[in-house]
mmCIF file as gemmi writes it, N, C-alpha and C atoms, coordinates in Angstrom:
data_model
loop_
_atom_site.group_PDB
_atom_site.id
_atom_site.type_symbol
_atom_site.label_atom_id
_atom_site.label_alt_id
_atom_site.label_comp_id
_atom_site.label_asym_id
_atom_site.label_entity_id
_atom_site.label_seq_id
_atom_site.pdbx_PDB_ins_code
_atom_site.Cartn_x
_atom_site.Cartn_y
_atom_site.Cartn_z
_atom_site.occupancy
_atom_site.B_iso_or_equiv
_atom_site.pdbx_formal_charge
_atom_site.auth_seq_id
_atom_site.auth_asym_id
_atom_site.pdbx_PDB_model_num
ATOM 1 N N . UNK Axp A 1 ? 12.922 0.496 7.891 1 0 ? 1 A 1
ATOM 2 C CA . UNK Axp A 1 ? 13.573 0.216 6.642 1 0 ? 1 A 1
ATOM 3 C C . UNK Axp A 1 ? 13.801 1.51 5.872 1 0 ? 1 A 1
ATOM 4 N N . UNK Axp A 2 ? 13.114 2.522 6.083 1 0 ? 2 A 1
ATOM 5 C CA . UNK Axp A 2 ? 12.798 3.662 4.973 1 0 ? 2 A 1
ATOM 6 C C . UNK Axp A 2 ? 13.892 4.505 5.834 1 0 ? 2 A 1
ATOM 7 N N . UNK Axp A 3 ? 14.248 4.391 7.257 1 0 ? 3 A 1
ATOM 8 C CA . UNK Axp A 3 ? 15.492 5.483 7.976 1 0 ? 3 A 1
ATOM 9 C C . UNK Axp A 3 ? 16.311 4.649 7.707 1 0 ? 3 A 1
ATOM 10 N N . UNK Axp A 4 ? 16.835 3.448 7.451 1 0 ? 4 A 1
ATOM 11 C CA . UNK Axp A 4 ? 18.079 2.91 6.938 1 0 ? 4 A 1
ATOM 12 C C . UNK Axp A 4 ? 18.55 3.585 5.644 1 0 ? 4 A 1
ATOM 13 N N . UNK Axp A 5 ? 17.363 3.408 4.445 1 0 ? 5 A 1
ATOM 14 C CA . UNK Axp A 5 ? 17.348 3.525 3.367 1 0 ? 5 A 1
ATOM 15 C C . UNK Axp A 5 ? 17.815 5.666 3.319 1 0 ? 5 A 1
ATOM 16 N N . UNK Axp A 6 ? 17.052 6.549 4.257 1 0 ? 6 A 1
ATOM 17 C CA . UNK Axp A 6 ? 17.769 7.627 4.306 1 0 ? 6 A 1
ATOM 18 C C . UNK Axp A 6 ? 19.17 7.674 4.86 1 0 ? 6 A 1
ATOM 19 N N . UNK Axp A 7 ? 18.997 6.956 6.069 1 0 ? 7 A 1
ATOM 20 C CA . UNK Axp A 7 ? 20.56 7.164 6.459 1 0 ? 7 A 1
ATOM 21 C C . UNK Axp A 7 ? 21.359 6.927 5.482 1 0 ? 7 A 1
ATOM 22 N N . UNK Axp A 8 ? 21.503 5.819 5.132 1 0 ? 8 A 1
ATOM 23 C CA . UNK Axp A 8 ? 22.296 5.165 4.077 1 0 ? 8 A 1
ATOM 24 C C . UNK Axp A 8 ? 22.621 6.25 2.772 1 0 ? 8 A 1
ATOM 25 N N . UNK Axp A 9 ? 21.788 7.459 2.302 1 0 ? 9 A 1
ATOM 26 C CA . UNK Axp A 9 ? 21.612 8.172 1.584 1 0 ? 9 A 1
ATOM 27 C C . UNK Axp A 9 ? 22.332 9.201 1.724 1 0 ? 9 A 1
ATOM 28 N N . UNK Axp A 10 ? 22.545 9.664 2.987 1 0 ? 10 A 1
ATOM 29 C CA . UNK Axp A 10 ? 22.824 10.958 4 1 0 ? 10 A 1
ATOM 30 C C . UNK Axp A 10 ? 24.767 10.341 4.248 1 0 ? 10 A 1
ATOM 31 N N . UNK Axp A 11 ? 25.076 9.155 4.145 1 0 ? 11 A 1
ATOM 32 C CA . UNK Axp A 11 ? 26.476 8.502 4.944 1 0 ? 11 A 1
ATOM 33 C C . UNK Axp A 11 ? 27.243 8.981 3.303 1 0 ? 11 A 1
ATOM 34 N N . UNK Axp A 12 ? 26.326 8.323 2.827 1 0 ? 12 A 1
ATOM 35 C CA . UNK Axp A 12 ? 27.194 8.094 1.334 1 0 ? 12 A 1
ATOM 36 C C . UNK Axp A 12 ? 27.254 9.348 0.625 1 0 ? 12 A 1
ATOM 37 N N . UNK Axp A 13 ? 26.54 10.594 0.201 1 0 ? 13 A 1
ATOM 38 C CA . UNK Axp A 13 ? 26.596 11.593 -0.097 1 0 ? 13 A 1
ATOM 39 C C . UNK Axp A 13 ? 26.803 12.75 0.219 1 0 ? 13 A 1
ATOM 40 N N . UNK Axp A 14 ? 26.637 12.567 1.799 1 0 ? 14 A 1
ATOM 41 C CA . UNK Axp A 14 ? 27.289 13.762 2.354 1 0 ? 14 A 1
ATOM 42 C C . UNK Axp A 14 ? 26.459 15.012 2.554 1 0 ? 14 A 1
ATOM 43 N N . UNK Axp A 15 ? 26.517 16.227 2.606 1 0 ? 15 A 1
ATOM 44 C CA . UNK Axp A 15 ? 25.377 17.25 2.846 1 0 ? 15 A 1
ATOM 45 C C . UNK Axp A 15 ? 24.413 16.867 1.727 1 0 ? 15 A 1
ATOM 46 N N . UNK Axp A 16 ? 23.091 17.421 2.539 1 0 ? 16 A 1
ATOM 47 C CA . UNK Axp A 16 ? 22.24 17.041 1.194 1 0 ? 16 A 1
ATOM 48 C C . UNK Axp A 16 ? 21.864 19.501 1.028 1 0 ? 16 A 1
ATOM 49 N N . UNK Axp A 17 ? 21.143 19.181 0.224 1 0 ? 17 A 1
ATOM 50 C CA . UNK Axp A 17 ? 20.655 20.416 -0.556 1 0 ? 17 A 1
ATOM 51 C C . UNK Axp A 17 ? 18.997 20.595 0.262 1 0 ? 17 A 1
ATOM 52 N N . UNK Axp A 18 ? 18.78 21.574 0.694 1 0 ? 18 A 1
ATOM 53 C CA . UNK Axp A 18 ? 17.215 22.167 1.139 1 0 ? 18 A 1
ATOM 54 C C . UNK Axp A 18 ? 16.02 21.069 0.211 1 0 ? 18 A 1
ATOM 55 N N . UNK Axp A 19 ? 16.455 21.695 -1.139 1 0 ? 19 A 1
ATOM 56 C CA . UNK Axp A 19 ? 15.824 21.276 -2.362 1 0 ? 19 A 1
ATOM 57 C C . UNK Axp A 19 ? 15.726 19.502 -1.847 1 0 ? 19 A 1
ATOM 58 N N . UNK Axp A 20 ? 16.366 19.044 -1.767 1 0 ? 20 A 1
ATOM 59 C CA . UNK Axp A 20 ? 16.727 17.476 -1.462 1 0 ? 20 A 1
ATOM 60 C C . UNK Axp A 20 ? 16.059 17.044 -0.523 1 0 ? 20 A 1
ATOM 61 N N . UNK Axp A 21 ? 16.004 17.892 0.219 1 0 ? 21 A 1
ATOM 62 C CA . UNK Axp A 21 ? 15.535 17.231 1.911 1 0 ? 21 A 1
ATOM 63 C C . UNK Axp A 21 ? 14.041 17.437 1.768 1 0 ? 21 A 1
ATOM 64 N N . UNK Axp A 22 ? 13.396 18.487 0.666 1 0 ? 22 A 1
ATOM 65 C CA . UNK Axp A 22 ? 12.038 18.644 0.992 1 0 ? 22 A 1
ATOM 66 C C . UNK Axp A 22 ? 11.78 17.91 0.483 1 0 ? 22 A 1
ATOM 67 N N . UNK Axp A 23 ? 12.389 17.276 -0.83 1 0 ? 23 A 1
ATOM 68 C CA . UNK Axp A 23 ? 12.448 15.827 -1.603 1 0 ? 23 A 1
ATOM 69 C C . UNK Axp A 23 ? 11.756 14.951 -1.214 1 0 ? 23 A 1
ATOM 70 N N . UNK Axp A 24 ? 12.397 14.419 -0.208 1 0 ? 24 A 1
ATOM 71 C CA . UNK Axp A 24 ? 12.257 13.262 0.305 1 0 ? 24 A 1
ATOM 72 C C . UNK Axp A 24 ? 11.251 13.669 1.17 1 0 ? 24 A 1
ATOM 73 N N . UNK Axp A 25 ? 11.01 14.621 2.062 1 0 ? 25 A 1
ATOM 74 C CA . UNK Axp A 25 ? 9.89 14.676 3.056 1 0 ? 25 A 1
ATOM 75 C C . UNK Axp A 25 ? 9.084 14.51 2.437 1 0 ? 25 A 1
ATOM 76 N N . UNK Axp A 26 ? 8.739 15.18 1.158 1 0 ? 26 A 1
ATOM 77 C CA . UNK Axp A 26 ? 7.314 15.116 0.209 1 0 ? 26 A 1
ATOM 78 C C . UNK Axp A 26 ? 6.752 13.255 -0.02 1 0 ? 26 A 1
ATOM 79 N N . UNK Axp A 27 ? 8.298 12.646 -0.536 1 0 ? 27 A 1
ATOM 80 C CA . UNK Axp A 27 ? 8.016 11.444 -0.855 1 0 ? 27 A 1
ATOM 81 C C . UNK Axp A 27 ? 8.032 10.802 0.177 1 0 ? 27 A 1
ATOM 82 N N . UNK Axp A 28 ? 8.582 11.072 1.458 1 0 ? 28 A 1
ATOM 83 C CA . UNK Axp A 28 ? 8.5 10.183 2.779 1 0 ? 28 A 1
ATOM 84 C C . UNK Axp A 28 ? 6.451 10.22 3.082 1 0 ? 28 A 1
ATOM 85 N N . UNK Axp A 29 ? 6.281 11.279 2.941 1 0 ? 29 A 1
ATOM 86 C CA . UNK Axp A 29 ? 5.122 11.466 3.215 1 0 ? 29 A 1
ATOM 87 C C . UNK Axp A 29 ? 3.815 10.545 2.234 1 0 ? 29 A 1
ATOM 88 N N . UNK Axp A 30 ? 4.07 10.788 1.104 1 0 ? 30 A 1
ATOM 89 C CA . UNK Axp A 30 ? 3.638 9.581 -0.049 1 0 ? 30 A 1
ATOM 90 C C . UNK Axp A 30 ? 3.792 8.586 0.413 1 0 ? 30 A 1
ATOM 91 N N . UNK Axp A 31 ? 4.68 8.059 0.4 1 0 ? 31 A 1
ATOM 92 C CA . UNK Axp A 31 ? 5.343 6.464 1.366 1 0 ? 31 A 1
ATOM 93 C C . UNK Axp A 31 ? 4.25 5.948 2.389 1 0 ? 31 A 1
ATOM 94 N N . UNK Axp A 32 ? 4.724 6.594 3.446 1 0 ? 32 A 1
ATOM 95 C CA . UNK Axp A 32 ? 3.44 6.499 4.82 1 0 ? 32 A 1
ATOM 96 C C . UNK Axp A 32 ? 2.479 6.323 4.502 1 0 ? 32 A 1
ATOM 97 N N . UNK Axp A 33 ? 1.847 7.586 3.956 1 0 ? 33 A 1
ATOM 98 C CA . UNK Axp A 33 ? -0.03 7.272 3.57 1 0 ? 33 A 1
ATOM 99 C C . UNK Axp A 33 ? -0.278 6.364 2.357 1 0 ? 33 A 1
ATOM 100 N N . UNK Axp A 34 ? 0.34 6.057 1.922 1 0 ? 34 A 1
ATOM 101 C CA . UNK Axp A 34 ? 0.063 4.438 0.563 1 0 ? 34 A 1
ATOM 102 C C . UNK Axp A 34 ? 0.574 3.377 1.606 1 0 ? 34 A 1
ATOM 103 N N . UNK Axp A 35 ? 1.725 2.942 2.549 1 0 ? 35 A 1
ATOM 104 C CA . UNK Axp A 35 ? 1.365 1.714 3.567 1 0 ? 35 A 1
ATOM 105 C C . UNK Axp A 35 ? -0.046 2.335 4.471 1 0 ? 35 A 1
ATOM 106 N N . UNK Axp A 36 ? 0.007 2.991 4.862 1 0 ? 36 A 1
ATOM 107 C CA . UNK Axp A 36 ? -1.289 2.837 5.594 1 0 ? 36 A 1
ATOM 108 C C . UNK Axp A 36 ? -2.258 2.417 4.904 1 0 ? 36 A 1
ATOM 109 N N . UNK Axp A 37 ? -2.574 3.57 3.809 1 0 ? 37 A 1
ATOM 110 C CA . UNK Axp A 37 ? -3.832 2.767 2.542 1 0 ? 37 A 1
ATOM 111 C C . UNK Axp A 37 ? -3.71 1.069 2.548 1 0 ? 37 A 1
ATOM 112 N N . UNK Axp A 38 ? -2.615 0.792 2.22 1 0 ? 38 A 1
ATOM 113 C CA . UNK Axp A 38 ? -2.357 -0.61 2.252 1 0 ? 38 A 1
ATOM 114 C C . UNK Axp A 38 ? -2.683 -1.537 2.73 1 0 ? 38 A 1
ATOM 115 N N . UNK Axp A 39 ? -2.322 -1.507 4.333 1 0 ? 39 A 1
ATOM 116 C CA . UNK Axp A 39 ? -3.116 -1.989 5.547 1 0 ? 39 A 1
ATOM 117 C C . UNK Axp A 39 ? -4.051 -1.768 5.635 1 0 ? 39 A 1
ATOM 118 N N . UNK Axp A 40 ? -4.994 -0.711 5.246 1 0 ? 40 A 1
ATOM 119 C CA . UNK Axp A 40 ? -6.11 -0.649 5.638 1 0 ? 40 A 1
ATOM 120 C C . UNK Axp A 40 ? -7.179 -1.56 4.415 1 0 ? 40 A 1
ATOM 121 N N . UNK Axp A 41 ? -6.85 -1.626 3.454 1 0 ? 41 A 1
ATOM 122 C CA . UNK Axp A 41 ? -7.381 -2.44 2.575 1 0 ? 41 A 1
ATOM 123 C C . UNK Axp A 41 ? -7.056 -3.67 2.612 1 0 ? 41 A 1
ATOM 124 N N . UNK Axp A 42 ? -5.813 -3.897 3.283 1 0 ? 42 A 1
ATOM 125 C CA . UNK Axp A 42 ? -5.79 -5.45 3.871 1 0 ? 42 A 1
ATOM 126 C C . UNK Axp A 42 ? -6.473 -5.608 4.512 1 0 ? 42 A 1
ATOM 127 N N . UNK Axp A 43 ? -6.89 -5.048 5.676 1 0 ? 43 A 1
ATOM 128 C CA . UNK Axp A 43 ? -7.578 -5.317 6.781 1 0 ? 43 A 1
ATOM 129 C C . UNK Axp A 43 ? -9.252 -5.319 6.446 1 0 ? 43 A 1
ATOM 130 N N . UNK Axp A 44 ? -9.032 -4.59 5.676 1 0 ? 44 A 1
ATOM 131 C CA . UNK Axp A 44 ? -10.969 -5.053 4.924 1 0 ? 44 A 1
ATOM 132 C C . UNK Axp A 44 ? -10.828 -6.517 4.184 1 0 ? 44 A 1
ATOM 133 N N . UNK Axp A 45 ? -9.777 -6.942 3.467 1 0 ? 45 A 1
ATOM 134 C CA . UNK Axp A 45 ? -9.844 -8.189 2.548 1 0 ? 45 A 1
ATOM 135 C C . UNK Axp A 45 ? -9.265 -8.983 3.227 1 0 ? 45 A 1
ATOM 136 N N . UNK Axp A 46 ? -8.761 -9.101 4.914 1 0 ? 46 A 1
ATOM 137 C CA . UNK Axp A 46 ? -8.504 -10.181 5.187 1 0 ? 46 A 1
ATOM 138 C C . UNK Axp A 46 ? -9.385 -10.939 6.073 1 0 ? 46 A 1
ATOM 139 N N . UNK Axp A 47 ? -10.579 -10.346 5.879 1 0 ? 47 A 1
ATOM 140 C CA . UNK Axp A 47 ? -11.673 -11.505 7.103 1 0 ? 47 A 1
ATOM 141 C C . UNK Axp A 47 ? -12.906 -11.585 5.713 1 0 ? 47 A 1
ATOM 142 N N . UNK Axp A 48 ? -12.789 -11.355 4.596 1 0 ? 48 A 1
ATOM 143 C CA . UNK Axp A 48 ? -13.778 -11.874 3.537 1 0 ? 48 A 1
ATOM 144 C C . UNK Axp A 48 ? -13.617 -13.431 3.579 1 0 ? 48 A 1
ATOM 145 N N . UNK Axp A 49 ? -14.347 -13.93 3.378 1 0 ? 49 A 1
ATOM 146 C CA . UNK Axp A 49 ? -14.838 -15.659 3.039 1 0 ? 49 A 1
ATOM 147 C C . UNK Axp A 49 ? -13.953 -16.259 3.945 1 0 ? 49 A 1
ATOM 148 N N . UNK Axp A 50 ? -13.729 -15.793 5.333 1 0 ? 50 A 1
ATOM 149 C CA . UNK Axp A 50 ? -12.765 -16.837 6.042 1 0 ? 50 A 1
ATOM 150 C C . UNK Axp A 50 ? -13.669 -16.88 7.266 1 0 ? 50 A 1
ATOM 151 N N . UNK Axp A 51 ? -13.891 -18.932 7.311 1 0 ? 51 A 1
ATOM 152 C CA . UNK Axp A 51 ? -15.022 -19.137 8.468 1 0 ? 51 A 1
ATOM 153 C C . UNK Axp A 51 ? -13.909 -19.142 10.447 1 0 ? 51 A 1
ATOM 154 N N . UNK Axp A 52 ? -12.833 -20.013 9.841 1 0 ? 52 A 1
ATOM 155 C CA . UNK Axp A 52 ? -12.178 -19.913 10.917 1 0 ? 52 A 1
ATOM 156 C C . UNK Axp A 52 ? -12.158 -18.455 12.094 1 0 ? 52 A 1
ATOM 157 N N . UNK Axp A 53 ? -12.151 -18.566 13.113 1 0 ? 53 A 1
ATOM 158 C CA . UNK Axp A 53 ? -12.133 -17.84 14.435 1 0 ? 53 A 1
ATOM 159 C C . UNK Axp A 53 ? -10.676 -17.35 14.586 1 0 ? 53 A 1
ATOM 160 N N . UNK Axp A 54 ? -9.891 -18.621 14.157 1 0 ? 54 A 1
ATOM 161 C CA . UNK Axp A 54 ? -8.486 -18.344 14.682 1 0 ? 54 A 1
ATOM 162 C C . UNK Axp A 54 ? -7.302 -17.739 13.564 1 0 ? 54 A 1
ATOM 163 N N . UNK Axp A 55 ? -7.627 -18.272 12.33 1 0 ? 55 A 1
ATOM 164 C CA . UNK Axp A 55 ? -7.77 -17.905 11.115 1 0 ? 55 A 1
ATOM 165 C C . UNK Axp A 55 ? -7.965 -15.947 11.179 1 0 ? 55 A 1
ATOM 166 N N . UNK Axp A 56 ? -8.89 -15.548 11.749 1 0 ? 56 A 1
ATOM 167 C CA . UNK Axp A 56 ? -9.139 -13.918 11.965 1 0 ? 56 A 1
ATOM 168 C C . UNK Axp A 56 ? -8.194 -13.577 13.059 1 0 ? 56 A 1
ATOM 169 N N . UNK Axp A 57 ? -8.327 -14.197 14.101 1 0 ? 57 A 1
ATOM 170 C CA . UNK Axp A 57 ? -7.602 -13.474 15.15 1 0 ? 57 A 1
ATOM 171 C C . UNK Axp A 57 ? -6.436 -13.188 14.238 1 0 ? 57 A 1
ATOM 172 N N . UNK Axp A 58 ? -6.044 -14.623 13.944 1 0 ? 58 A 1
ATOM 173 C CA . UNK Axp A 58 ? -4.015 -14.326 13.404 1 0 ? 58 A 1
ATOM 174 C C . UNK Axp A 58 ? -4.099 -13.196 12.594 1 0 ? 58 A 1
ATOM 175 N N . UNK Axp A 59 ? -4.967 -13.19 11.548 1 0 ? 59 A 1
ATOM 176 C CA . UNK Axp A 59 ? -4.977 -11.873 10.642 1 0 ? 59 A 1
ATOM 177 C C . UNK Axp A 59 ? -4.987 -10.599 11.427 1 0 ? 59 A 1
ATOM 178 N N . UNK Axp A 60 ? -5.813 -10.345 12.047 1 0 ? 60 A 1
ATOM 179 C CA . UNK Axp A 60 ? -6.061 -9.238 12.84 1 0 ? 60 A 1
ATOM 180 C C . UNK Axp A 60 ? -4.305 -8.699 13.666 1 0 ? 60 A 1
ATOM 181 N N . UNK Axp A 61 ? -4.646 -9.49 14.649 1 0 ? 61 A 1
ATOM 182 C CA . UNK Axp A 61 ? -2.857 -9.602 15.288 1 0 ? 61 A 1
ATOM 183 C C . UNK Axp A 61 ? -1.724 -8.963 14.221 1 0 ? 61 A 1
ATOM 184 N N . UNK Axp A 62 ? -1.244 -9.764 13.166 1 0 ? 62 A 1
ATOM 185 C CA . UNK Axp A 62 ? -0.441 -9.699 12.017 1 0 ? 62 A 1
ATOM 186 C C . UNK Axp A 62 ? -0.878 -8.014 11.287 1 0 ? 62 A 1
ATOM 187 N N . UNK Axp A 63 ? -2.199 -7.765 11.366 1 0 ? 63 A 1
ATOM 188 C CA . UNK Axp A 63 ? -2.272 -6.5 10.901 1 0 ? 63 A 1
ATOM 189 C C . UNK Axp A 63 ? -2.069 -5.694 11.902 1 0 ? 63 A 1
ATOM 190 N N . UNK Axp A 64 ? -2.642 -5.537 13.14 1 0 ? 64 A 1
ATOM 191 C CA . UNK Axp A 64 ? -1.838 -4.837 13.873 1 0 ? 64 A 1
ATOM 192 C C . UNK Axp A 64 ? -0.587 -4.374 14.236 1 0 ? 64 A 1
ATOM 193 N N . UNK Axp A 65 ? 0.106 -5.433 14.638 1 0 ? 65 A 1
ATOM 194 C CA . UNK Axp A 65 ? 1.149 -5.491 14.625 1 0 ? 65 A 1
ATOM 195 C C . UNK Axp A 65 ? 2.2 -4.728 13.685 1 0 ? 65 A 1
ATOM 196 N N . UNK Axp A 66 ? 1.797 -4.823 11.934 1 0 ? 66 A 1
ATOM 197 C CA . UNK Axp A 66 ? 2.411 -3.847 10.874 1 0 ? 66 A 1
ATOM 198 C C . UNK Axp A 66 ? 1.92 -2.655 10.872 1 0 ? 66 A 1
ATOM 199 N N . UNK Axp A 67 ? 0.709 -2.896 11.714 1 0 ? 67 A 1
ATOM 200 C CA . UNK Axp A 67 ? 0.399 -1.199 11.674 1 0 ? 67 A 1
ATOM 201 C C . UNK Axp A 67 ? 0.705 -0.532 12.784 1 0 ? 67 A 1
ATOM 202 N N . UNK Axp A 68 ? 1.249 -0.602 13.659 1 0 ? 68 A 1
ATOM 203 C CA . UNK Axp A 68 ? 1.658 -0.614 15.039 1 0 ? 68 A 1
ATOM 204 C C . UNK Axp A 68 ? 3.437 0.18 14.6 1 0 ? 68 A 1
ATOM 205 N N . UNK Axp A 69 ? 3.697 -0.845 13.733 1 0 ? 69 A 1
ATOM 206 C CA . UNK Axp A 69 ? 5.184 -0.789 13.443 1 0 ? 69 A 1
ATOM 207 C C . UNK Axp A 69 ? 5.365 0.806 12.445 1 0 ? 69 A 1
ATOM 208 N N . UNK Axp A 70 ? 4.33 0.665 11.6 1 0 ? 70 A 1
ATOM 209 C CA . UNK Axp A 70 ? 4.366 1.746 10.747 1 0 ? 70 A 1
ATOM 210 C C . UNK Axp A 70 ? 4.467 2.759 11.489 1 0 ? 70 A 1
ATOM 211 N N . UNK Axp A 71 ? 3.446 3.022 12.313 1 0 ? 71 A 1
ATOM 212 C CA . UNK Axp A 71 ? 2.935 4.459 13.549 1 0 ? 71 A 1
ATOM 213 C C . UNK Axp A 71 ? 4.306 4.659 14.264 1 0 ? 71 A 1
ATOM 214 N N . UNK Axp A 72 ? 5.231 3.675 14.618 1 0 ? 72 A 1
ATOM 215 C CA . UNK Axp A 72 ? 6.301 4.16 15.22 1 0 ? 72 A 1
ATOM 216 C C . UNK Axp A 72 ? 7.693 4.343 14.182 1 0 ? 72 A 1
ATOM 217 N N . UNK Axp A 73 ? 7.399 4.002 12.832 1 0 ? 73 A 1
ATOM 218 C CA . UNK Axp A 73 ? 8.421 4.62 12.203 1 0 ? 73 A 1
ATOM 219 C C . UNK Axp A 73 ? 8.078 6.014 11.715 1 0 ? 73 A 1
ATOM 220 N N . UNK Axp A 74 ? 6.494 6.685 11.652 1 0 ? 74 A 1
ATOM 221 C CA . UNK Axp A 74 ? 6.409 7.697 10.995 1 0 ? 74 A 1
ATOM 222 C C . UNK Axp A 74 ? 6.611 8.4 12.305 1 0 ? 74 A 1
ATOM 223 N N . UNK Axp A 75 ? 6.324 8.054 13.489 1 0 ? 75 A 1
ATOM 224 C CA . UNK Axp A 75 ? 6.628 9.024 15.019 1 0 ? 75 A 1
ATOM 225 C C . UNK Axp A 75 ? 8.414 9.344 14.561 1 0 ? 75 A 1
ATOM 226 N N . UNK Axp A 76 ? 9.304 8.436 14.135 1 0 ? 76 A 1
ATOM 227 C CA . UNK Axp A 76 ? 10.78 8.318 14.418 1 0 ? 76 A 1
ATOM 228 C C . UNK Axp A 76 ? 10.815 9.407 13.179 1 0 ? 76 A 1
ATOM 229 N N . UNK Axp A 77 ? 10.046 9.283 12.04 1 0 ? 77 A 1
ATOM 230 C CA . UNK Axp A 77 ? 10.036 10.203 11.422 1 0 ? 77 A 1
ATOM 231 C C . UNK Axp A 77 ? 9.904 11.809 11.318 1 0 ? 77 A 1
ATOM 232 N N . UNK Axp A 78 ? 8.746 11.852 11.492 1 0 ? 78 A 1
ATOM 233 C CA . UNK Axp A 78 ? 8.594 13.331 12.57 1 0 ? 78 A 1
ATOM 234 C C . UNK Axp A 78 ? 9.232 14.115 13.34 1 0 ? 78 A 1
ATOM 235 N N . UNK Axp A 79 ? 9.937 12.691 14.463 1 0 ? 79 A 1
ATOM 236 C CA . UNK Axp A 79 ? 10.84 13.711 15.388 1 0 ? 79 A 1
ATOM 237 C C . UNK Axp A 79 ? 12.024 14.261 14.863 1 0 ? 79 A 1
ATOM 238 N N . UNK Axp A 80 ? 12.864 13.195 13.672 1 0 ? 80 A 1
ATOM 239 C CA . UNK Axp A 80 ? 13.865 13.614 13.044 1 0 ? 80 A 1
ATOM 240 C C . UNK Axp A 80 ? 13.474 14.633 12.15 1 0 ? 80 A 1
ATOM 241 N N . UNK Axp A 81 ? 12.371 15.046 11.34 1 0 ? 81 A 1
ATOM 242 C CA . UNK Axp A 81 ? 11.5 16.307 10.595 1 0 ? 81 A 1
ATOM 243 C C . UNK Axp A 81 ? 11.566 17.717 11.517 1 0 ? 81 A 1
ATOM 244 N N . UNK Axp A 82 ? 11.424 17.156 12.444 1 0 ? 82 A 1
ATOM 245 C CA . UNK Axp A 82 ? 10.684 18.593 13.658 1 0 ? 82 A 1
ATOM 246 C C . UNK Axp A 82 ? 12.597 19.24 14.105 1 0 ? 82 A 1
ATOM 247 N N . UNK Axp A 83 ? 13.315 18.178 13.944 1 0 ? 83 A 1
ATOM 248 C CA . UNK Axp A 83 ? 14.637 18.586 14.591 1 0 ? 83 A 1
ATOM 249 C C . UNK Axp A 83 ? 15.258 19.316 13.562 1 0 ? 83 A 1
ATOM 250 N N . UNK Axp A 84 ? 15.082 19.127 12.17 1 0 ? 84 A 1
ATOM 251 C CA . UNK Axp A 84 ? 15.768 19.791 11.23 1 0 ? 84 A 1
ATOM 252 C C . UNK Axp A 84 ? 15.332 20.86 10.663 1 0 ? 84 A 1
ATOM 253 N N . UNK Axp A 85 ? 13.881 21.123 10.99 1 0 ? 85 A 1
ATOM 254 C CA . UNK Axp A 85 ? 12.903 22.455 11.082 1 0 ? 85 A 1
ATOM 255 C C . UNK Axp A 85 ? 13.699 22.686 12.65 1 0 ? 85 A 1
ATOM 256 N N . UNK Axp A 86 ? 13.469 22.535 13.66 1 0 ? 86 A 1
ATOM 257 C CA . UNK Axp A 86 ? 14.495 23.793 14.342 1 0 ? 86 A 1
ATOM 258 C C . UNK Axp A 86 ? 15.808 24.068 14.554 1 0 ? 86 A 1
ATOM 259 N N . UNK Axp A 87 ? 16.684 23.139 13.789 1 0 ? 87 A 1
ATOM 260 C CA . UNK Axp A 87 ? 18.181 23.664 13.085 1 0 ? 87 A 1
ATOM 261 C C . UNK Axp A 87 ? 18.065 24.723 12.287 1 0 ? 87 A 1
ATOM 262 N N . UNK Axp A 88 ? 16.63 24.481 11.089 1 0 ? 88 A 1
ATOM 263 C CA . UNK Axp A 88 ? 16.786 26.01 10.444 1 0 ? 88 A 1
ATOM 264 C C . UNK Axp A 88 ? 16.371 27.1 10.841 1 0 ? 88 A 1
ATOM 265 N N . UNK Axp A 89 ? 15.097 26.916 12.165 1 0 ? 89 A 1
ATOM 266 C CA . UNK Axp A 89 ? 14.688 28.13 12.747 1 0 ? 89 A 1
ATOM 267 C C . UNK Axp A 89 ? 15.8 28.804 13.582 1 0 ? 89 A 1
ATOM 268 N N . UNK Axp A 90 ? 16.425 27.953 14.102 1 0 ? 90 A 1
ATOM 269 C CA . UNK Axp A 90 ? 17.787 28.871 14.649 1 0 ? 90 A 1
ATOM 270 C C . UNK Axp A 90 ? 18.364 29.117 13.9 1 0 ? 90 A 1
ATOM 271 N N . UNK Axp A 91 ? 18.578 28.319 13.051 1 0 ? 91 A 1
ATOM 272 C CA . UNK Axp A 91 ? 20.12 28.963 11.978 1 0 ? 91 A 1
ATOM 273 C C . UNK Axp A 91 ? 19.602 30.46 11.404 1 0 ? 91 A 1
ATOM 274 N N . UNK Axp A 92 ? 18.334 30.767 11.242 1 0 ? 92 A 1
ATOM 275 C CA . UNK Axp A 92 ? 18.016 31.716 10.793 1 0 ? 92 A 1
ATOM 276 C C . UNK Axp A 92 ? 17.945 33.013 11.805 1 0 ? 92 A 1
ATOM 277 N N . UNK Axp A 93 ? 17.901 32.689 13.22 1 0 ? 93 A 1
ATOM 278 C CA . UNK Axp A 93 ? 17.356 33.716 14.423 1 0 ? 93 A 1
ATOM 279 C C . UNK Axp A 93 ? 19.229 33.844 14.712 1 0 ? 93 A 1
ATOM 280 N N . UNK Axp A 94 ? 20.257 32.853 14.313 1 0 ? 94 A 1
ATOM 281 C CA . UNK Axp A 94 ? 21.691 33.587 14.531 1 0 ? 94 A 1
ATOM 282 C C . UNK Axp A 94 ? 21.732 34.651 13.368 1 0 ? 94 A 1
């Protein structure tokens, strides 16, 4: 949702500014570690006062699963980070 929400940013405005891009890495980075915080405090408050067996599994599963999802949008993240750090390391070694 959060590379739609850049793309979508990047289609409509056109070059962005250095200044801009560290922007968002700073706040991409905020982003990530508050869902993770997130999940992870779900995952402590979702097996309090619940006797059911199956009741936990589903929780468990359901948290995985979003956290599973997260780990591969901040990987999709990264790689698109790491590619635009070596656009500028070359742009700088031409």
């Amino acid at each position: 949702m959060f590379v739609l929400f850049l793309s979508h940013i990047m289609s409509e405005y056109g070059r962005m500014t250095d200044t801009e891009r560290d922007q968002i890495d700073q706040d991409a980075q905020i982003f990530m570690r508050t869902c993770a915080d997130a999940i992870h405090q779900l995952r402590t408050e979702a097996h309090k006062d619940v006797q059911s067996a199956q009741v936990k599994e589903h929780r468990t599963a359901v948290l995985d699963f979003i956290e599973d999802y997260l780990k591969r949008v901040c990987k999709l993240y990264s790689e698109q980070r790491a590619i635009r750090v070596k656009r500028v390391i070359d742009k700088k070694r031409l």
